[in-house]
C-alpha positions in Angstrom: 0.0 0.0 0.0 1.8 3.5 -0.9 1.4 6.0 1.0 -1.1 8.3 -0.5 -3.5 5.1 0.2 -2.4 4.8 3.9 -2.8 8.6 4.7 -6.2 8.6 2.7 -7.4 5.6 4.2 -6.1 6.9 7.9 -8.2 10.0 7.4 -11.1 8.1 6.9 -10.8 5.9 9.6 -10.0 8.6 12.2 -12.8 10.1 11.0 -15.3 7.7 11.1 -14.7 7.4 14.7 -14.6 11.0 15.8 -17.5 11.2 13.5 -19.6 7.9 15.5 -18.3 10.3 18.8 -20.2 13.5 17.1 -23.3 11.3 16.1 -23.3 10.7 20.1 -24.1 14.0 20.6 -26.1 15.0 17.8 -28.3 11.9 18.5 -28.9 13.4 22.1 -30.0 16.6 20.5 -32.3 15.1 18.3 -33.8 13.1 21.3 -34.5 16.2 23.1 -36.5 17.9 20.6 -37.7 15.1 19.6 -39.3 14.7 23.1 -39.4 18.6 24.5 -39.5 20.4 20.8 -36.7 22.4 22.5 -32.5 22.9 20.9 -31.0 22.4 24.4 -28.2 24.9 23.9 -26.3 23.4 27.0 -26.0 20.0 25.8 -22.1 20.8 24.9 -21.7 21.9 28.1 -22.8 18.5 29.0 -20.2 16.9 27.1 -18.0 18.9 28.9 -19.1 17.8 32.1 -18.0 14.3 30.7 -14.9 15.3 29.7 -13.9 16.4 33.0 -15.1 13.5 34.9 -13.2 11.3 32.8 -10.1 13.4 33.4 -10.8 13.4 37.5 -11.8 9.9 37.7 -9.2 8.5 35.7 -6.1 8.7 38.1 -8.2 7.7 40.9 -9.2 4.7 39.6 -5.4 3.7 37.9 -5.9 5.1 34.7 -8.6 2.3 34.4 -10.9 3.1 30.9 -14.6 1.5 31.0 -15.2 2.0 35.2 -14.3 5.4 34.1 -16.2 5.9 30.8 -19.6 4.5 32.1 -18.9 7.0 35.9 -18.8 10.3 33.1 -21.8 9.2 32.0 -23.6 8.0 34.3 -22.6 11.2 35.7 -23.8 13.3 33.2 -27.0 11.6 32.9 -27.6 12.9 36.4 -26.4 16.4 35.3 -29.5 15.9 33.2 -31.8 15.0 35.3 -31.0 18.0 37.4 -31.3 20.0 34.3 -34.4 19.2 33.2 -35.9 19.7 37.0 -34.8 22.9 37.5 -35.2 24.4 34.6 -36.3 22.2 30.9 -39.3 21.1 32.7 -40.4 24.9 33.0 -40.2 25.7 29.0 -43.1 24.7 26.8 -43.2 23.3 23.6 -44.2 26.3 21.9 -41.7 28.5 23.4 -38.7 28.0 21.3 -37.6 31.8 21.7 -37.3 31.4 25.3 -36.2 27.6 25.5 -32.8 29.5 23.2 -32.0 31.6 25.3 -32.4 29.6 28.5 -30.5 27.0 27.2 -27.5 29.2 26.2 -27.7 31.3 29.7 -27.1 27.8 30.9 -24.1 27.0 29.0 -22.6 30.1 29.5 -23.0 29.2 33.6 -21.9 25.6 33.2 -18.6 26.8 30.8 -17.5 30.0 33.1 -18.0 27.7 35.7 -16.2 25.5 34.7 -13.5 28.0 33.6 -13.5 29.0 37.2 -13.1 25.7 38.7 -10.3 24.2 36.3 -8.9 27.1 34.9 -8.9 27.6 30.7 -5.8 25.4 30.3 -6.3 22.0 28.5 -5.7 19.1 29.8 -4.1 15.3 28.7 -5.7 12.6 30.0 -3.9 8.9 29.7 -5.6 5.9 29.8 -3.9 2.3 30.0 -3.7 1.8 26.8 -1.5 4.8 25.9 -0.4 5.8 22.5 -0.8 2.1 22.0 -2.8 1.4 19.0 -4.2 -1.3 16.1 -2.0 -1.7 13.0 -2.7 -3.1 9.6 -0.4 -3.5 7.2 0.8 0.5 7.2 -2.3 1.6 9.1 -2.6 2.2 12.9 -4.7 3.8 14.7 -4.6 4.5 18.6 -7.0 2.2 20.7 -8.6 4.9 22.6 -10.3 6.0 19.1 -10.8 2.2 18.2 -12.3 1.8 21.6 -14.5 4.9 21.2 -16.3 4.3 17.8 -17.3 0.7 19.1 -18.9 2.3 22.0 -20.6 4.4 20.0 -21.8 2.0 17.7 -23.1 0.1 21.0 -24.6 2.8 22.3 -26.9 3.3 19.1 -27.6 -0.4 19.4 -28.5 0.8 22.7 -30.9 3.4 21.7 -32.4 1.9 18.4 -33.7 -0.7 21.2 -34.4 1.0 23.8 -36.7 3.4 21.4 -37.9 0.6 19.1 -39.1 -2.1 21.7 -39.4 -0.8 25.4 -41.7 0.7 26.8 -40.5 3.9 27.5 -39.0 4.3 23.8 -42.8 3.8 23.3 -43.7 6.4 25.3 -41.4 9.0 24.1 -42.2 8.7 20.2 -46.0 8.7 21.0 -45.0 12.3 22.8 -43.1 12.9 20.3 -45.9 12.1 17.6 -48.5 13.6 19.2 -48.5 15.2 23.0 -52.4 15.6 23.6 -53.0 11.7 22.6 -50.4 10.3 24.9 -51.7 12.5 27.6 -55.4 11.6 27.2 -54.1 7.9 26.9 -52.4 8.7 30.2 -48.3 8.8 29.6 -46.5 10.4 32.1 -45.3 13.6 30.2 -42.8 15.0 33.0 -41.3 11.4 33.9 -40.9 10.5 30.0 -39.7 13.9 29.1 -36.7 13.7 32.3 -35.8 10.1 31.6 -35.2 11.6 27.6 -32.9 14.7 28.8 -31.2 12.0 30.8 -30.5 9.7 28.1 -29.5 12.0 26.3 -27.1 13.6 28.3 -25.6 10.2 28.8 -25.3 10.1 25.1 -23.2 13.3 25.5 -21.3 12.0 28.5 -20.3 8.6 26.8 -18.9 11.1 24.2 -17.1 13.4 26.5 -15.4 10.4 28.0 -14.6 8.6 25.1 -13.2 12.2 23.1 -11.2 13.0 26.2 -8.1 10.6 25.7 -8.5 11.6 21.6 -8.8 15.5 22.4 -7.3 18.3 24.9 -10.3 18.3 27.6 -10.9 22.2 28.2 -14.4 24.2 29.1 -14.9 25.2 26.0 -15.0 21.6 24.2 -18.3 21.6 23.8 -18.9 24.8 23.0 -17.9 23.9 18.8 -19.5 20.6 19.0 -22.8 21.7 20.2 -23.1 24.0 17.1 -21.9 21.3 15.2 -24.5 19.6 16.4 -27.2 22.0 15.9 -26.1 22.0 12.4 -26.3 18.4 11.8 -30.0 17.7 13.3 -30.9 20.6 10.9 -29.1 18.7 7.8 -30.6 15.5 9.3 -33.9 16.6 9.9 -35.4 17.7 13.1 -36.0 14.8 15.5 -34.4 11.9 13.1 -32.0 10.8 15.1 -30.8 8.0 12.2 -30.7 11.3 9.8 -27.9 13.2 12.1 -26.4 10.1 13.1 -25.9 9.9 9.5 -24.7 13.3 8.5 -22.3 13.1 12.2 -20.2 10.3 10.3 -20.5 12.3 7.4 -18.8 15.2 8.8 -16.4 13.2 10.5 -15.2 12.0 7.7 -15.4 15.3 5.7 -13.3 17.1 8.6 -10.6 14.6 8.8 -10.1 15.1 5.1 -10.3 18.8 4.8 -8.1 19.0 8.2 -5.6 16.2 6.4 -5.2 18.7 3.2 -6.1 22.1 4.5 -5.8 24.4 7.1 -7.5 23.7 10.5 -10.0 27.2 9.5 -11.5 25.2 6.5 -11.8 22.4 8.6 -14.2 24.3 11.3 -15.8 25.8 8.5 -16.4 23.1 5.9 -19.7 21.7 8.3 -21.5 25.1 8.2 -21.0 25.8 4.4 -22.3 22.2 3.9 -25.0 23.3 6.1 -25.9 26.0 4.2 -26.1 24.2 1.3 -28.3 21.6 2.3 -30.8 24.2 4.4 -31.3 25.9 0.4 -31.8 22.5 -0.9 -33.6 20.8 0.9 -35.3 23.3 4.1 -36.9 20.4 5.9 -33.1 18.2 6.2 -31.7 15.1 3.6 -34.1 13.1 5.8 -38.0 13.1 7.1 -38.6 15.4 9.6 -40.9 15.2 12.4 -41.8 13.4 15.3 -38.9 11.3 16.8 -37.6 8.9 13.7 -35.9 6.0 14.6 -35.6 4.3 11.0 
């Protein structure tokens, strides 16, 4: 294999799996309106959080990575929980105005918080497994990326089920459909709609833990990937989670490639101009909108 094939083929590996990590997040998003018809502005901040337990619980438990993965998010599904009580739970589904700018009052708390707390300077965080990594042939890749786009692709397993066959993924795509039927058929709106925000904020905690070996951990990681975000359940369509799962690989991909020939700008930039191009084609997304779309 020559080397023009290993680098291409490296790209697109390393960014599939950033790209399964963003799909993690958008996926929450898409949950949440799916379920609240609310953009929770906060929900970077919420990878954040993840992030930062990873880093903390790391040492303590000997650089050790699944006990720590699945305490950042079980951590951050509690972050949710707390979120939605105090203040999701407040906003109505017709108030999208003020659900904005609640939401991004919220973020700017949790990231100058957390700015206060841990100070603005990145941090490494090392996991057993190092710099250690998978090789074939010419290619290698690290096993903390390897490691993170299988627990992604778990964790959709996870939620295809979990919103396909249980009862509660029942529940939230009958809110989701249509909220005055499920309430006269008696589904617990308030319970449903928390145990939603906390799923999904364990989406985004799963991702913060898994991005924090692959990236510098810092308050303002979430900040860029929350509008990223935003962007792809727009080009996904709102509340298909498949649709920005879909377009999170996709931009993945399309970073690592624009970031492996171009400057670092036209990397950050490349997801909004395809944004923009896809809003003016198609205004509702590339897939159905609506509801909360599972497949």
């Amino acid at each position: 294999m020559n080397l023009d094939t290993t680098y291409l083929t490296e790209l697109l590996l390393n960014g599939l799996m950033v790209g399964l990590l963003y799909a993690l997040v958008a996926a929450g998003l898409a949950l949440v309106f799916g379920v609240l018809h609310i953009i929770n502005f906060a929900h970077g901040e919420l990878m954040m959080i993840g992030g930062f337990v990873m880093a903390l619980v790391l040492p303590a438990l000997g650089l050790s990575y699944w006990p720590s993965l699945a305490v950042a998010a079980l951590a951050t599904a509690l972050a949710g929980v707390v979120l939605y009580e105090l203040f999701l739970s407040r906003l109505g589904p017709r108030e999208f105005e003020r659900s904005i700018l609640v939401t991004l009052g919220i973020s700017m708390v949790l990231l100058y918080g957390a700015q206060y707390w841990f100070s603005a300077t990145p941090r490494i965080v090392d996991t057993q497994y190092g710099f250690e990594g998978l090789e074939i042939g010419d290619i290698r890749m690290t096993w903390t990326r390897v490691i993170g786009g299988g627990v992604a692709v778990l964790a959709f397993g996870g939620l295809y089920a979990t919103l396909r066959w249980t009862q509660f993924g029942r529940a939230m795509r009958a809110i989701a459909q249509n909220r005055e039927a499920a309430a006269m058929v008696g589904i617990p709106q308030h319970r449903v709609a928390r145990h939603a925000v906390a799923l999904a904020a364990g989406l985004c905690g799963l991702a913060g833990g898994a991005l924090a070996p692959i990236q510098l951990v810092q308050p303002a990681m979430g900040q860029a990937v929350i509008f990223k975000a935003f962007a792809l359940v727009v080009i996904g369509g709102l509340g298909n989670i498949p649709g920005a799962v879909f377009a999170a690989i996709a931009l993945g991909m399309i970073e690592s490639w624009v970031g492996g020939f171009f400057d670092i700008v036209w990397q950050e930039t490349s997801v909004f101009l395809i944004m923009i191009v896809a809003v003016i084609l198609r205004p509702d997304g590339l897939f159905q909108r609506g509801g909360l779309r599972v497949g």
